[in-house]
PDB file of N, CA, C and O in Angstrom, chain B, residues numbered from 101:
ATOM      1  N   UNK B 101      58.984-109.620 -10.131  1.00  0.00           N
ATOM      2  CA  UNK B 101      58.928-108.377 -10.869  1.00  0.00           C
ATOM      3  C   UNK B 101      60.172-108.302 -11.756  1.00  0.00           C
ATOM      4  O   UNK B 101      61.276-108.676 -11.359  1.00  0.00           O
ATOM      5  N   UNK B 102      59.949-107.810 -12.952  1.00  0.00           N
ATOM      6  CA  UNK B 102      61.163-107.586 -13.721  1.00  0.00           C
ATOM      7  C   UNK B 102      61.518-106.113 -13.887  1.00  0.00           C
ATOM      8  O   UNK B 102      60.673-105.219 -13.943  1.00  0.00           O
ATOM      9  N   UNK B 103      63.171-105.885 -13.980  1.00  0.00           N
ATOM     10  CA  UNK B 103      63.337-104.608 -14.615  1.00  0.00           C
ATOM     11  C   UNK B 103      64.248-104.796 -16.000  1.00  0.00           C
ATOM     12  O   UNK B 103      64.985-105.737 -16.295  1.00  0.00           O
ATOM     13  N   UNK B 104      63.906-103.411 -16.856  1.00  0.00           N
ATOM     14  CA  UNK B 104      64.474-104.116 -17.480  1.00  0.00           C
ATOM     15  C   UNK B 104      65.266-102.402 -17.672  1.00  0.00           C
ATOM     16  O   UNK B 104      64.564-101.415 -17.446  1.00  0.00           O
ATOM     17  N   UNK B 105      66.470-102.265 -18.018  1.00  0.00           N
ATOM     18  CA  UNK B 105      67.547-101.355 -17.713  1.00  0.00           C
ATOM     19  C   UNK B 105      68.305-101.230 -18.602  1.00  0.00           C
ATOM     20  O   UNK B 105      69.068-102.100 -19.024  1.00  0.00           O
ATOM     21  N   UNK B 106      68.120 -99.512 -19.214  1.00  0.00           N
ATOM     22  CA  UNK B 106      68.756 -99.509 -20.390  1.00  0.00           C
ATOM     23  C   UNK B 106      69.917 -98.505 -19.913  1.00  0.00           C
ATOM     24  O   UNK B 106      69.590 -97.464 -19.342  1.00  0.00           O
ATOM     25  N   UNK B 107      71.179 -98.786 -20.127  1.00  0.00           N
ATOM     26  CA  UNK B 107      72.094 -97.716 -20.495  1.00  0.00           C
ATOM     27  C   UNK B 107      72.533 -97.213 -21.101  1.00  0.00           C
ATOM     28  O   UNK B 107      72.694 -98.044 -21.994  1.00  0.00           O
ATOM     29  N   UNK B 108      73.294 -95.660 -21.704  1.00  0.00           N
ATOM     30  CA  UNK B 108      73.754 -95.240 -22.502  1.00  0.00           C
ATOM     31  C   UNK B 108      74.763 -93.755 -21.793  1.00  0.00           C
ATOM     32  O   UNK B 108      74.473 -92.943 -20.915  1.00  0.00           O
ATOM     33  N   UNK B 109      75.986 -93.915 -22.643  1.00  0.00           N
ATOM     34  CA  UNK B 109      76.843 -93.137 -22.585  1.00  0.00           C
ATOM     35  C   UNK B 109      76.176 -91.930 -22.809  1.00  0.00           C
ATOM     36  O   UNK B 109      75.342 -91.764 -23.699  1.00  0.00           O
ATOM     37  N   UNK B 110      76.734 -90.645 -21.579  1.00  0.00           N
ATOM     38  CA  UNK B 110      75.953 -89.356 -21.955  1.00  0.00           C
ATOM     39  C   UNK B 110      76.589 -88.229 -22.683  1.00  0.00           C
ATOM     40  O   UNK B 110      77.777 -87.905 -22.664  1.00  0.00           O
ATOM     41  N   UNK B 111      75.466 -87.609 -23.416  1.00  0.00           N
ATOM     42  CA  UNK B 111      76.213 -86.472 -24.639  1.00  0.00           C
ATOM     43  C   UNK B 111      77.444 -86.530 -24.215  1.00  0.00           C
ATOM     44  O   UNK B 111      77.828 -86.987 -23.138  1.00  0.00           O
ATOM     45  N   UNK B 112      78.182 -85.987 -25.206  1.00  0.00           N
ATOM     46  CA  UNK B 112      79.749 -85.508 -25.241  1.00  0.00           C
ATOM     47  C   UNK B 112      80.570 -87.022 -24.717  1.00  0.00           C
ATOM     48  O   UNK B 112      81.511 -87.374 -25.429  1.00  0.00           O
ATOM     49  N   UNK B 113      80.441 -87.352 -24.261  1.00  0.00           N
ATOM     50  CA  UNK B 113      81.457 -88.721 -23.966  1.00  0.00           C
ATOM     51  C   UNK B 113      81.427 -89.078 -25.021  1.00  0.00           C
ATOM     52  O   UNK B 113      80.369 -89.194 -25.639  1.00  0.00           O
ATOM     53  N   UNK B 114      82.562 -89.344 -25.505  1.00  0.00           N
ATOM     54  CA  UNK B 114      83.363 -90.255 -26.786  1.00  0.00           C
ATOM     55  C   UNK B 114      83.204 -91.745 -26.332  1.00  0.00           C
ATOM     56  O   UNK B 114      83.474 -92.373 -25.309  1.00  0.00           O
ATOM     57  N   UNK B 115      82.595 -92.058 -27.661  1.00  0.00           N
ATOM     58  CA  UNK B 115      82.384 -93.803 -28.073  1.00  0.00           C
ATOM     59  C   UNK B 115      82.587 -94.328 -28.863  1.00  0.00           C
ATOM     60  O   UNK B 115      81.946 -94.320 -29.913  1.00  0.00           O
ATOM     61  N   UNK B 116      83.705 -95.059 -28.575  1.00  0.00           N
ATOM     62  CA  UNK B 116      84.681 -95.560 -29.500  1.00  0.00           C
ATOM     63  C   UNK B 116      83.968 -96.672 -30.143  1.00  0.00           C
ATOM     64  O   UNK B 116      84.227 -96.805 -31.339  1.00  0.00           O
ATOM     65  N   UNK B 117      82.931 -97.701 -29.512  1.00  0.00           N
ATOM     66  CA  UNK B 117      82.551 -98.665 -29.832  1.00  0.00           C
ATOM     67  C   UNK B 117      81.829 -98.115 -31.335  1.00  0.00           C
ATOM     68  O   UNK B 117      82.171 -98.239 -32.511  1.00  0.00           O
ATOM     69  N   UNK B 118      80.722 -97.485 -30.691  1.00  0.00           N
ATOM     70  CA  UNK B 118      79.879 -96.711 -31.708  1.00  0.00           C
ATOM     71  C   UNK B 118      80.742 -96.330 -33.195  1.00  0.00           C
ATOM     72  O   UNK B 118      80.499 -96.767 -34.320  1.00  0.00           O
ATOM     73  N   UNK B 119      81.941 -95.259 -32.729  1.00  0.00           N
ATOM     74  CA  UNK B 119      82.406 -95.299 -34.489  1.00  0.00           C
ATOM     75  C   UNK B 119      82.581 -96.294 -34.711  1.00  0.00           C
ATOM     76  O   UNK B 119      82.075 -96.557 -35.802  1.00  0.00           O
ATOM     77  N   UNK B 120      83.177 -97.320 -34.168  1.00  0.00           N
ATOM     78  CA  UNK B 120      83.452 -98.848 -34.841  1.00  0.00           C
ATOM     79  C   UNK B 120      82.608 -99.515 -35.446  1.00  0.00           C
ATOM     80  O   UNK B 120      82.908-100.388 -36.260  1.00  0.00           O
ATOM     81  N   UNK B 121      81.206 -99.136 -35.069  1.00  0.00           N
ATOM     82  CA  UNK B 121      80.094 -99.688 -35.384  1.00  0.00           C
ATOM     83  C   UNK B 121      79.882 -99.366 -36.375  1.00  0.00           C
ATOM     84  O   UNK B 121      79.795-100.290 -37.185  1.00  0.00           O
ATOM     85  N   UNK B 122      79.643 -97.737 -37.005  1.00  0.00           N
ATOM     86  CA  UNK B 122      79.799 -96.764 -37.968  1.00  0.00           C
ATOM     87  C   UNK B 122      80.037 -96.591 -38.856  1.00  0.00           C
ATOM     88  O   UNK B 122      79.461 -96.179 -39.863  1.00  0.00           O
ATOM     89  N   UNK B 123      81.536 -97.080 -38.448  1.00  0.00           N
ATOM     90  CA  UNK B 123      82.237 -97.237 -40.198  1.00  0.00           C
ATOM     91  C   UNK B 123      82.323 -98.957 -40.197  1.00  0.00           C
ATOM     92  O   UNK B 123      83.266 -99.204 -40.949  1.00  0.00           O
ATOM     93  N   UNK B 124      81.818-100.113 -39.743  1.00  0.00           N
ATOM     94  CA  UNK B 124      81.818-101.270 -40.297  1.00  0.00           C
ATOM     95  C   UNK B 124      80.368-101.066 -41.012  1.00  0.00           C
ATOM     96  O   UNK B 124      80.338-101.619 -42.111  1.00  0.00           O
ATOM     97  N   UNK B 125      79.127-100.387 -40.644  1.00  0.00           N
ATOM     98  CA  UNK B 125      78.036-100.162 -41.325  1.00  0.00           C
ATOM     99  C   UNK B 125      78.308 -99.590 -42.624  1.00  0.00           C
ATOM    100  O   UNK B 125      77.597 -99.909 -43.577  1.00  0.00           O
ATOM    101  N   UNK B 126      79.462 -98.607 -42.788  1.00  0.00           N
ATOM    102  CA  UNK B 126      79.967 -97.303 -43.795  1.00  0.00           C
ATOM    103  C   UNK B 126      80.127 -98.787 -44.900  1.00  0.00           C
ATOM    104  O   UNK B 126      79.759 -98.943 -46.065  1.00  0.00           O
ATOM    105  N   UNK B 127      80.806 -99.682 -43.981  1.00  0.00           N
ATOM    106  CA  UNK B 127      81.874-100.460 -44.861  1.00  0.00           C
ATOM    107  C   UNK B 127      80.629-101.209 -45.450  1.00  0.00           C
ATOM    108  O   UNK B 127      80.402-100.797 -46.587  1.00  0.00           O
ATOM    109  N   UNK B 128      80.051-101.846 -45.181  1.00  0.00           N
ATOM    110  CA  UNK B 128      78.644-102.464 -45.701  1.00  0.00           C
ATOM    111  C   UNK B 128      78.126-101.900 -46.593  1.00  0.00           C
ATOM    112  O   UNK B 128      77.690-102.716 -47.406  1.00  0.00           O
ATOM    113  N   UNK B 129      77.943-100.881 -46.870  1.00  0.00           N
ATOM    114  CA  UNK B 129      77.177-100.021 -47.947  1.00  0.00           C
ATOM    115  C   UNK B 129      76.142 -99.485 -47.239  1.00  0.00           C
ATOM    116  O   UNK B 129      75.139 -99.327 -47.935  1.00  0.00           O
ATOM    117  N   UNK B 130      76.013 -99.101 -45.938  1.00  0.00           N
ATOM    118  CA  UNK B 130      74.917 -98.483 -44.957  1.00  0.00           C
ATOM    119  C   UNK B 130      75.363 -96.689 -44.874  1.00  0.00           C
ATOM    120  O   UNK B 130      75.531 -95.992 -43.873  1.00  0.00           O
ATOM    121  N   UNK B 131      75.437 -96.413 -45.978  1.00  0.00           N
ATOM    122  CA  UNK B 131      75.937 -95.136 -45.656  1.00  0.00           C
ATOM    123  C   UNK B 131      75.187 -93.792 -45.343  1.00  0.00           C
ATOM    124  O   UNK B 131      75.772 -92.712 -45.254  1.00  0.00           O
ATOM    125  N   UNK B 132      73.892 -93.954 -45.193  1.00  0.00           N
ATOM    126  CA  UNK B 132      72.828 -93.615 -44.533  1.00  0.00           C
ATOM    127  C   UNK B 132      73.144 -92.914 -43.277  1.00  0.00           C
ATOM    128  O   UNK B 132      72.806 -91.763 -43.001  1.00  0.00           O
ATOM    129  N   UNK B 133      74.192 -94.159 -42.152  1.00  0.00           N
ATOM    130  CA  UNK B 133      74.215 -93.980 -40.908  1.00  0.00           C
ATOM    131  C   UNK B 133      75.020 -92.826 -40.740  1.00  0.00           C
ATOM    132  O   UNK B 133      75.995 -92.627 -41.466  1.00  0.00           O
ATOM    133  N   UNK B 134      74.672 -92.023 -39.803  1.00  0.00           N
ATOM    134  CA  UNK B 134      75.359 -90.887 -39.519  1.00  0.00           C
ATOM    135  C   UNK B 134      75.886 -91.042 -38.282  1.00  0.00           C
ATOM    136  O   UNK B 134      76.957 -90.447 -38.167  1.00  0.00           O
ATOM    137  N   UNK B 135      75.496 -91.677 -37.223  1.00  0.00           N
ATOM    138  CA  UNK B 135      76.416 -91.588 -35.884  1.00  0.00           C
ATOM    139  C   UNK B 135      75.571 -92.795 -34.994  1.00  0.00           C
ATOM    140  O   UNK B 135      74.344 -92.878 -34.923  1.00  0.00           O
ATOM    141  N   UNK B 136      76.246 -93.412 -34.548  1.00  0.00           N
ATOM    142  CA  UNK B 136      75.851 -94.448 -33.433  1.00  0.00           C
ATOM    143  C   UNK B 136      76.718 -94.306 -32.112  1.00  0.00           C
ATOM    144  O   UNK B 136      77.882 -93.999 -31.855  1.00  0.00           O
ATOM    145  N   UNK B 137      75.678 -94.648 -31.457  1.00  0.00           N
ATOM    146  CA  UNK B 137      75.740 -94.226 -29.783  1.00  0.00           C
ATOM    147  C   UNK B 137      75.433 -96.110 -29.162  1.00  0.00           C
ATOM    148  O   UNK B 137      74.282 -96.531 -29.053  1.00  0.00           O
ATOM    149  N   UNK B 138      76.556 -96.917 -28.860  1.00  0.00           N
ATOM    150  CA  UNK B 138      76.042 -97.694 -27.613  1.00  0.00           C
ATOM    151  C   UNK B 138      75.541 -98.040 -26.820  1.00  0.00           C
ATOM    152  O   UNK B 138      74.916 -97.003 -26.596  1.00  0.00           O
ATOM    153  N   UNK B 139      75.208 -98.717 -26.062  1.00  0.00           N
ATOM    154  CA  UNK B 139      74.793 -98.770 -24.441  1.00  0.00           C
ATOM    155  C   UNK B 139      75.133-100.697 -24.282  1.00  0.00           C
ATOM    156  O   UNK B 139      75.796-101.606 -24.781  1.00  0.00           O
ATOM    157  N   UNK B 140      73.911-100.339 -22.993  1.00  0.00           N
ATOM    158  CA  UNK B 140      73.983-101.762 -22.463  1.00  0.00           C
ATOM    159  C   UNK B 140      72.117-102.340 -22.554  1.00  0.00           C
ATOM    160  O   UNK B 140      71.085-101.726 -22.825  1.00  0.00           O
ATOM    161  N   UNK B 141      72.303-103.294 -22.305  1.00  0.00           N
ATOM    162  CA  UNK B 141      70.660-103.617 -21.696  1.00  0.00           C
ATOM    163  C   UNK B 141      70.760-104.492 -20.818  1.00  0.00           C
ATOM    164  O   UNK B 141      71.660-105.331 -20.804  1.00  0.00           O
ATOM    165  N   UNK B 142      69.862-104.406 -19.991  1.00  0.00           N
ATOM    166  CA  UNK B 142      70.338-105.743 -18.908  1.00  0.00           C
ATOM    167  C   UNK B 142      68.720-105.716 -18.084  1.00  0.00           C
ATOM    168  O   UNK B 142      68.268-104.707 -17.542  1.00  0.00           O
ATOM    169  N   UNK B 143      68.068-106.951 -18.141  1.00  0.00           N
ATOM    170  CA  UNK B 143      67.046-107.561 -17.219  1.00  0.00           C
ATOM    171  C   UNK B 143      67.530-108.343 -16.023  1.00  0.00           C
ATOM    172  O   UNK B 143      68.287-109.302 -15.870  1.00  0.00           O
ATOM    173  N   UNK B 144      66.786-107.550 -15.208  1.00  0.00           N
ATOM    174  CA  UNK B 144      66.839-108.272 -13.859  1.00  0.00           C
ATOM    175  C   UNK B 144      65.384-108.812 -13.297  1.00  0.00           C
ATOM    176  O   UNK B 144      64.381-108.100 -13.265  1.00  0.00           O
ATOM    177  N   UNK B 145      65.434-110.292 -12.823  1.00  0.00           N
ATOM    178  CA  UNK B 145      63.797-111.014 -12.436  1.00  0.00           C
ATOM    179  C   UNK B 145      64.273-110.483 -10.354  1.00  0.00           C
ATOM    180  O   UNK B 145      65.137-110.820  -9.544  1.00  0.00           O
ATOM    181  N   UNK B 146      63.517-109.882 -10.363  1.00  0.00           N
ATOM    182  CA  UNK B 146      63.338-109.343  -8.852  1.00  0.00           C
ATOM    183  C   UNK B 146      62.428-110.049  -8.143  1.00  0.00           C
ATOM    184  O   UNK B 146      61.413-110.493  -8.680  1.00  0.00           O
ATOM    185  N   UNK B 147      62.713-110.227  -6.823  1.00  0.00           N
ATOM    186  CA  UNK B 147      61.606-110.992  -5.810  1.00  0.00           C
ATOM    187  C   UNK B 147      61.020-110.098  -5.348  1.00  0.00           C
ATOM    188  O   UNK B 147      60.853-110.406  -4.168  1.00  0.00           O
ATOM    189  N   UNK B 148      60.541-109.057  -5.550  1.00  0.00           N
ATOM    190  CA  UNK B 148      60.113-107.920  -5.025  1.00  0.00           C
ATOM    191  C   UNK B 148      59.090-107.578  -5.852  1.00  0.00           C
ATOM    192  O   UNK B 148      59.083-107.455  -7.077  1.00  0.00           O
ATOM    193  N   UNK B 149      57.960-107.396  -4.802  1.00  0.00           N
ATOM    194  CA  UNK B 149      56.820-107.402  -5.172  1.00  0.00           C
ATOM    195  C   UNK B 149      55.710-106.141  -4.767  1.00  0.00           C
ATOM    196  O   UNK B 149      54.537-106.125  -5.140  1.00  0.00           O
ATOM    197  N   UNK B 150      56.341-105.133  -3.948  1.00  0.00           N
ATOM    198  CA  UNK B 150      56.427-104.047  -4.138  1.00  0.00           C
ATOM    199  C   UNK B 150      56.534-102.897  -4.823  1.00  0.00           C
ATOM    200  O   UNK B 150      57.163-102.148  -4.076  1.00  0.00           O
ATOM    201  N   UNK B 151      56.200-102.158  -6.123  1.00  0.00           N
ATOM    202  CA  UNK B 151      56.487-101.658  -6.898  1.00  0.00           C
ATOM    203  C   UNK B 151      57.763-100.328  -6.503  1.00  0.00           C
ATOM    204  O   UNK B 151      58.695-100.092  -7.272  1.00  0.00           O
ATOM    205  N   UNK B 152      57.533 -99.520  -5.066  1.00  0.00           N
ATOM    206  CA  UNK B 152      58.593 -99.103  -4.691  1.00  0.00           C
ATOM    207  C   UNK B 152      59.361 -99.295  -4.000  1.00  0.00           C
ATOM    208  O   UNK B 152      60.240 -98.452  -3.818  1.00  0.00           O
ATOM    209  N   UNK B 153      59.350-100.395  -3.378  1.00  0.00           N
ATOM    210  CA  UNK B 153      60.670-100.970  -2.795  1.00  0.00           C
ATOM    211  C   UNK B 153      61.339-101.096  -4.323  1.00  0.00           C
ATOM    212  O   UNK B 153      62.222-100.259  -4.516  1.00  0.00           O
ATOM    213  N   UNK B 154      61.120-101.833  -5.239  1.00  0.00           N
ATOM    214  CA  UNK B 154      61.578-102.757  -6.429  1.00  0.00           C
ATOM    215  C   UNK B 154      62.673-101.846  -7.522  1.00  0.00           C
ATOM    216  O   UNK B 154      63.689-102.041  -8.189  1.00  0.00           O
ATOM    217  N   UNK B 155      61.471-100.480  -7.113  1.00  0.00           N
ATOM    218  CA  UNK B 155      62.239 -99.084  -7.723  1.00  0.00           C
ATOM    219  C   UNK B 155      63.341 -98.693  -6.717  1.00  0.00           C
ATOM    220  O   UNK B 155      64.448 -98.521  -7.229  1.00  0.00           O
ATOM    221  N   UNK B 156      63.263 -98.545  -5.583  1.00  0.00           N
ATOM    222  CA  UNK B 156      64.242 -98.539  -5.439  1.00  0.00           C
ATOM    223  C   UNK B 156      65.329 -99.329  -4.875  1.00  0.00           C
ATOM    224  O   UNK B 156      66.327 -98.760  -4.435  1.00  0.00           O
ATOM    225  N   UNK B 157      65.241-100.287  -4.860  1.00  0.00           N
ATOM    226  CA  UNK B 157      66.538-101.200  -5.131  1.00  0.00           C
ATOM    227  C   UNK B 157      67.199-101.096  -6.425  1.00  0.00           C
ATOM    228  O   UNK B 157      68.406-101.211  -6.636  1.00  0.00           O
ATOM    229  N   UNK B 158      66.355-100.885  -7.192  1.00  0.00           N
ATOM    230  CA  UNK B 158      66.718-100.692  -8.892  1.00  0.00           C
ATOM    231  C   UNK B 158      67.597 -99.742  -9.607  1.00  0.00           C
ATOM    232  O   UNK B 158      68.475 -99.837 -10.464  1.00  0.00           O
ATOM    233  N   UNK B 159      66.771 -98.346  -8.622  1.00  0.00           N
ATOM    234  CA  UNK B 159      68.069 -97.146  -8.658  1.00  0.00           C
ATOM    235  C   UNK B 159      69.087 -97.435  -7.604  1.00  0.00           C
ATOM    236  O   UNK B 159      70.093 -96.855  -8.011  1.00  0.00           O
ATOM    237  N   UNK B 160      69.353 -97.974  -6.551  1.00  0.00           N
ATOM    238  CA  UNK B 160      70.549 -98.289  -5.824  1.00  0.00           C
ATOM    239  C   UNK B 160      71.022 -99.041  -6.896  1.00  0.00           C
ATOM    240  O   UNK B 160      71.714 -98.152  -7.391  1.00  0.00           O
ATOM    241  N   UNK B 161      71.231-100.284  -7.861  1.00  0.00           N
ATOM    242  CA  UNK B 161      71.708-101.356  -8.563  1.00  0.00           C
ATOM    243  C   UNK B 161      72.315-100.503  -9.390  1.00  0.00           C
ATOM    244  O   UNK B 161      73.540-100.543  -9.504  1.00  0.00           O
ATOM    245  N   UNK B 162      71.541 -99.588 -10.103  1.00  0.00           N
ATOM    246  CA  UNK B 162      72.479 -98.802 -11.083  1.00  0.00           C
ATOM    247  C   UNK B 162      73.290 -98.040 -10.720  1.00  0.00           C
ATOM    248  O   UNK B 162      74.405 -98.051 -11.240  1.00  0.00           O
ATOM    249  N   UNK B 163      72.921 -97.035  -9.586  1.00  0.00           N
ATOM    250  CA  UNK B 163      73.700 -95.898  -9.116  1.00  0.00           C
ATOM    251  C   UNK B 163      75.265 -96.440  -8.576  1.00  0.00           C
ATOM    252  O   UNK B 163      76.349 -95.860  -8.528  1.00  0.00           O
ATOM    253  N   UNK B 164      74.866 -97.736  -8.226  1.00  0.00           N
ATOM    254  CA  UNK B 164      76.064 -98.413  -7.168  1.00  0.00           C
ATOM    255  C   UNK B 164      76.959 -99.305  -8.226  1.00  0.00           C
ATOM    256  O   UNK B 164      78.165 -99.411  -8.003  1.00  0.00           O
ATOM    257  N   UNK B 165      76.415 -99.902  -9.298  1.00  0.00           N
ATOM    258  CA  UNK B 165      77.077-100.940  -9.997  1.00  0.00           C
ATOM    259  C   UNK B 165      77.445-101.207 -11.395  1.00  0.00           C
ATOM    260  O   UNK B 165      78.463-101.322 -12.076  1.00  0.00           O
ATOM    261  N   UNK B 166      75.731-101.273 -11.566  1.00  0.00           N
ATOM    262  CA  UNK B 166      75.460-101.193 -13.321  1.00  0.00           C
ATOM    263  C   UNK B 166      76.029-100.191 -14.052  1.00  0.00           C
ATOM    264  O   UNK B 166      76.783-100.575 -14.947  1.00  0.00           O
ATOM    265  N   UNK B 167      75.891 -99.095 -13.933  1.00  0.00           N
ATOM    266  CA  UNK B 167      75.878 -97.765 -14.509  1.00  0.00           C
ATOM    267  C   UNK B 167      76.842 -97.154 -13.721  1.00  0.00           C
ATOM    268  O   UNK B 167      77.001 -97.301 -12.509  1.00  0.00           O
ATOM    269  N   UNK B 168      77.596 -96.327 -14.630  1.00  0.00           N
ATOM    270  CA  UNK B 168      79.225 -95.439 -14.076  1.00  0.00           C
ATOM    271  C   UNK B 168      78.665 -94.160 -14.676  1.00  0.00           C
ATOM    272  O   UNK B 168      78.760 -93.759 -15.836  1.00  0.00           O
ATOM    273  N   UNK B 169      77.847 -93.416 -13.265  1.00  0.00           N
ATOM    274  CA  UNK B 169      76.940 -92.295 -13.359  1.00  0.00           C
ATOM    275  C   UNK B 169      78.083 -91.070 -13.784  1.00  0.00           C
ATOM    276  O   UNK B 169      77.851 -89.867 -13.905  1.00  0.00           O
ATOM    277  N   UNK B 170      79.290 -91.732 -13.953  1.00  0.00           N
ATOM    278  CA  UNK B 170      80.087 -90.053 -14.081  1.00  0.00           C
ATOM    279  C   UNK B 170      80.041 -89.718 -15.935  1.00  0.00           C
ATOM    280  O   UNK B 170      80.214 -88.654 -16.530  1.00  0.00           O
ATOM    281  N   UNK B 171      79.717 -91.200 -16.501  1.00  0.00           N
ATOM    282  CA  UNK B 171      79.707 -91.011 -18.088  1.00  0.00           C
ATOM    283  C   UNK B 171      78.293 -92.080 -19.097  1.00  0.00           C
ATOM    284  O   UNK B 171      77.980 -92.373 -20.251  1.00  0.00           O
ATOM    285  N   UNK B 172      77.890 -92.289 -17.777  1.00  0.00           N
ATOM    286  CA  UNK B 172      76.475 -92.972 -18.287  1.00  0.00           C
ATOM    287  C   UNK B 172      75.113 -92.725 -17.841  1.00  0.00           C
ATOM    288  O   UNK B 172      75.044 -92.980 -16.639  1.00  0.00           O
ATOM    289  N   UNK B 173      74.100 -92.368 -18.275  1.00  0.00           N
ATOM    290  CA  UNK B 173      72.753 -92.039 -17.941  1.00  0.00           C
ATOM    291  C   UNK B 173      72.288 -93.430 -18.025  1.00  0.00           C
ATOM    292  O   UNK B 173      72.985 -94.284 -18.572  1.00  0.00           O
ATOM    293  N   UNK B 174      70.987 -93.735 -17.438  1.00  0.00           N
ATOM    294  CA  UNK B 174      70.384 -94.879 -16.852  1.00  0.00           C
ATOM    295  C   UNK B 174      68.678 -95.229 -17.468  1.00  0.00           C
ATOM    296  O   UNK B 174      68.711 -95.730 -16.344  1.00  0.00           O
ATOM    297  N   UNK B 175      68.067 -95.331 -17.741  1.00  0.00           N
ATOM    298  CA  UNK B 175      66.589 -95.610 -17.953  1.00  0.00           C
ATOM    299  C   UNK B 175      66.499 -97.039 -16.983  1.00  0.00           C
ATOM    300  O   UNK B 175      67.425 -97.766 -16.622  1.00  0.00           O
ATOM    301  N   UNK B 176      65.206 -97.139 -16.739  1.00  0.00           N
ATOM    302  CA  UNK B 176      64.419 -98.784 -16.616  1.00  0.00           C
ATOM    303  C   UNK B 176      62.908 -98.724 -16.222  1.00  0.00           C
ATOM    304  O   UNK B 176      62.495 -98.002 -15.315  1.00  0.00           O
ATOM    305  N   UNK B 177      62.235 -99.421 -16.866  1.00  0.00           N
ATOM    306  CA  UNK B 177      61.085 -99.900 -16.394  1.00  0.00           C
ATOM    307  C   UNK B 177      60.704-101.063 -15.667  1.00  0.00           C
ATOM    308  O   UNK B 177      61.341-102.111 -15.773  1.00  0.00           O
ATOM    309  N   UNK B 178      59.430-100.914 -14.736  1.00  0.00           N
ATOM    310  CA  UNK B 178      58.947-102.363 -14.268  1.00  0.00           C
ATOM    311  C   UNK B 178      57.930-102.791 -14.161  1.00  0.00           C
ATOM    312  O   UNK B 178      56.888-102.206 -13.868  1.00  0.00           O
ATOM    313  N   UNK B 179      58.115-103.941 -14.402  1.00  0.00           N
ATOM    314  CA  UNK B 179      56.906-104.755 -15.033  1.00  0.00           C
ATOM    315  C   UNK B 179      56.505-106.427 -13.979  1.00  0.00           C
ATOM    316  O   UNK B 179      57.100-107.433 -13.593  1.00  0.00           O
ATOM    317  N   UNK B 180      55.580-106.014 -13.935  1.00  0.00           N
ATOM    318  CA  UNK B 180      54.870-107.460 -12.782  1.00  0.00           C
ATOM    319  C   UNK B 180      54.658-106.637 -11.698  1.00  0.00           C
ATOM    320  O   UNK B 180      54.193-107.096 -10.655  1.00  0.00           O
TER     321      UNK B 180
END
């Protein structure tokens, strides 16, 4: 089974990456862009073949590791 796990910094947390991103787009001639927000993505191939066991090992992985729940919100889907 796969998950596949998106993160992103939540409202109000400052992201530094993102302006960086921002104004190198500004600098490009993308001046369109008004604000970019980061994250992560990350797939995991699971031996778990269970659809809720799989889920939740998945929310333990983030809650415990992946994801720093004090300034990041979490998504994932699964598939197989």
């Amino acid at each position: 089974m796969k998950a596949r796990i998106h993160i992103t910094l939540k409202n109000g947390v400052l992201d530094p990456q993102g302006t960086a991103i921002a104004q190198a787009l500004h600098h490009m001639g993308f001046d369109a862009v008004k604000d970019v927000r980061q994250g992560k993505y990350i797939e995991l191939e699971l031996a778990e073949t269970d659809a809720a066991q799989a889920k939740a090992k998945v929310e333990k992985m983030c809650a415990g590791l992946l994801a720093n729940t004090v300034v990041e919100n979490y998504r994932y889907e699964l598939e197989g």
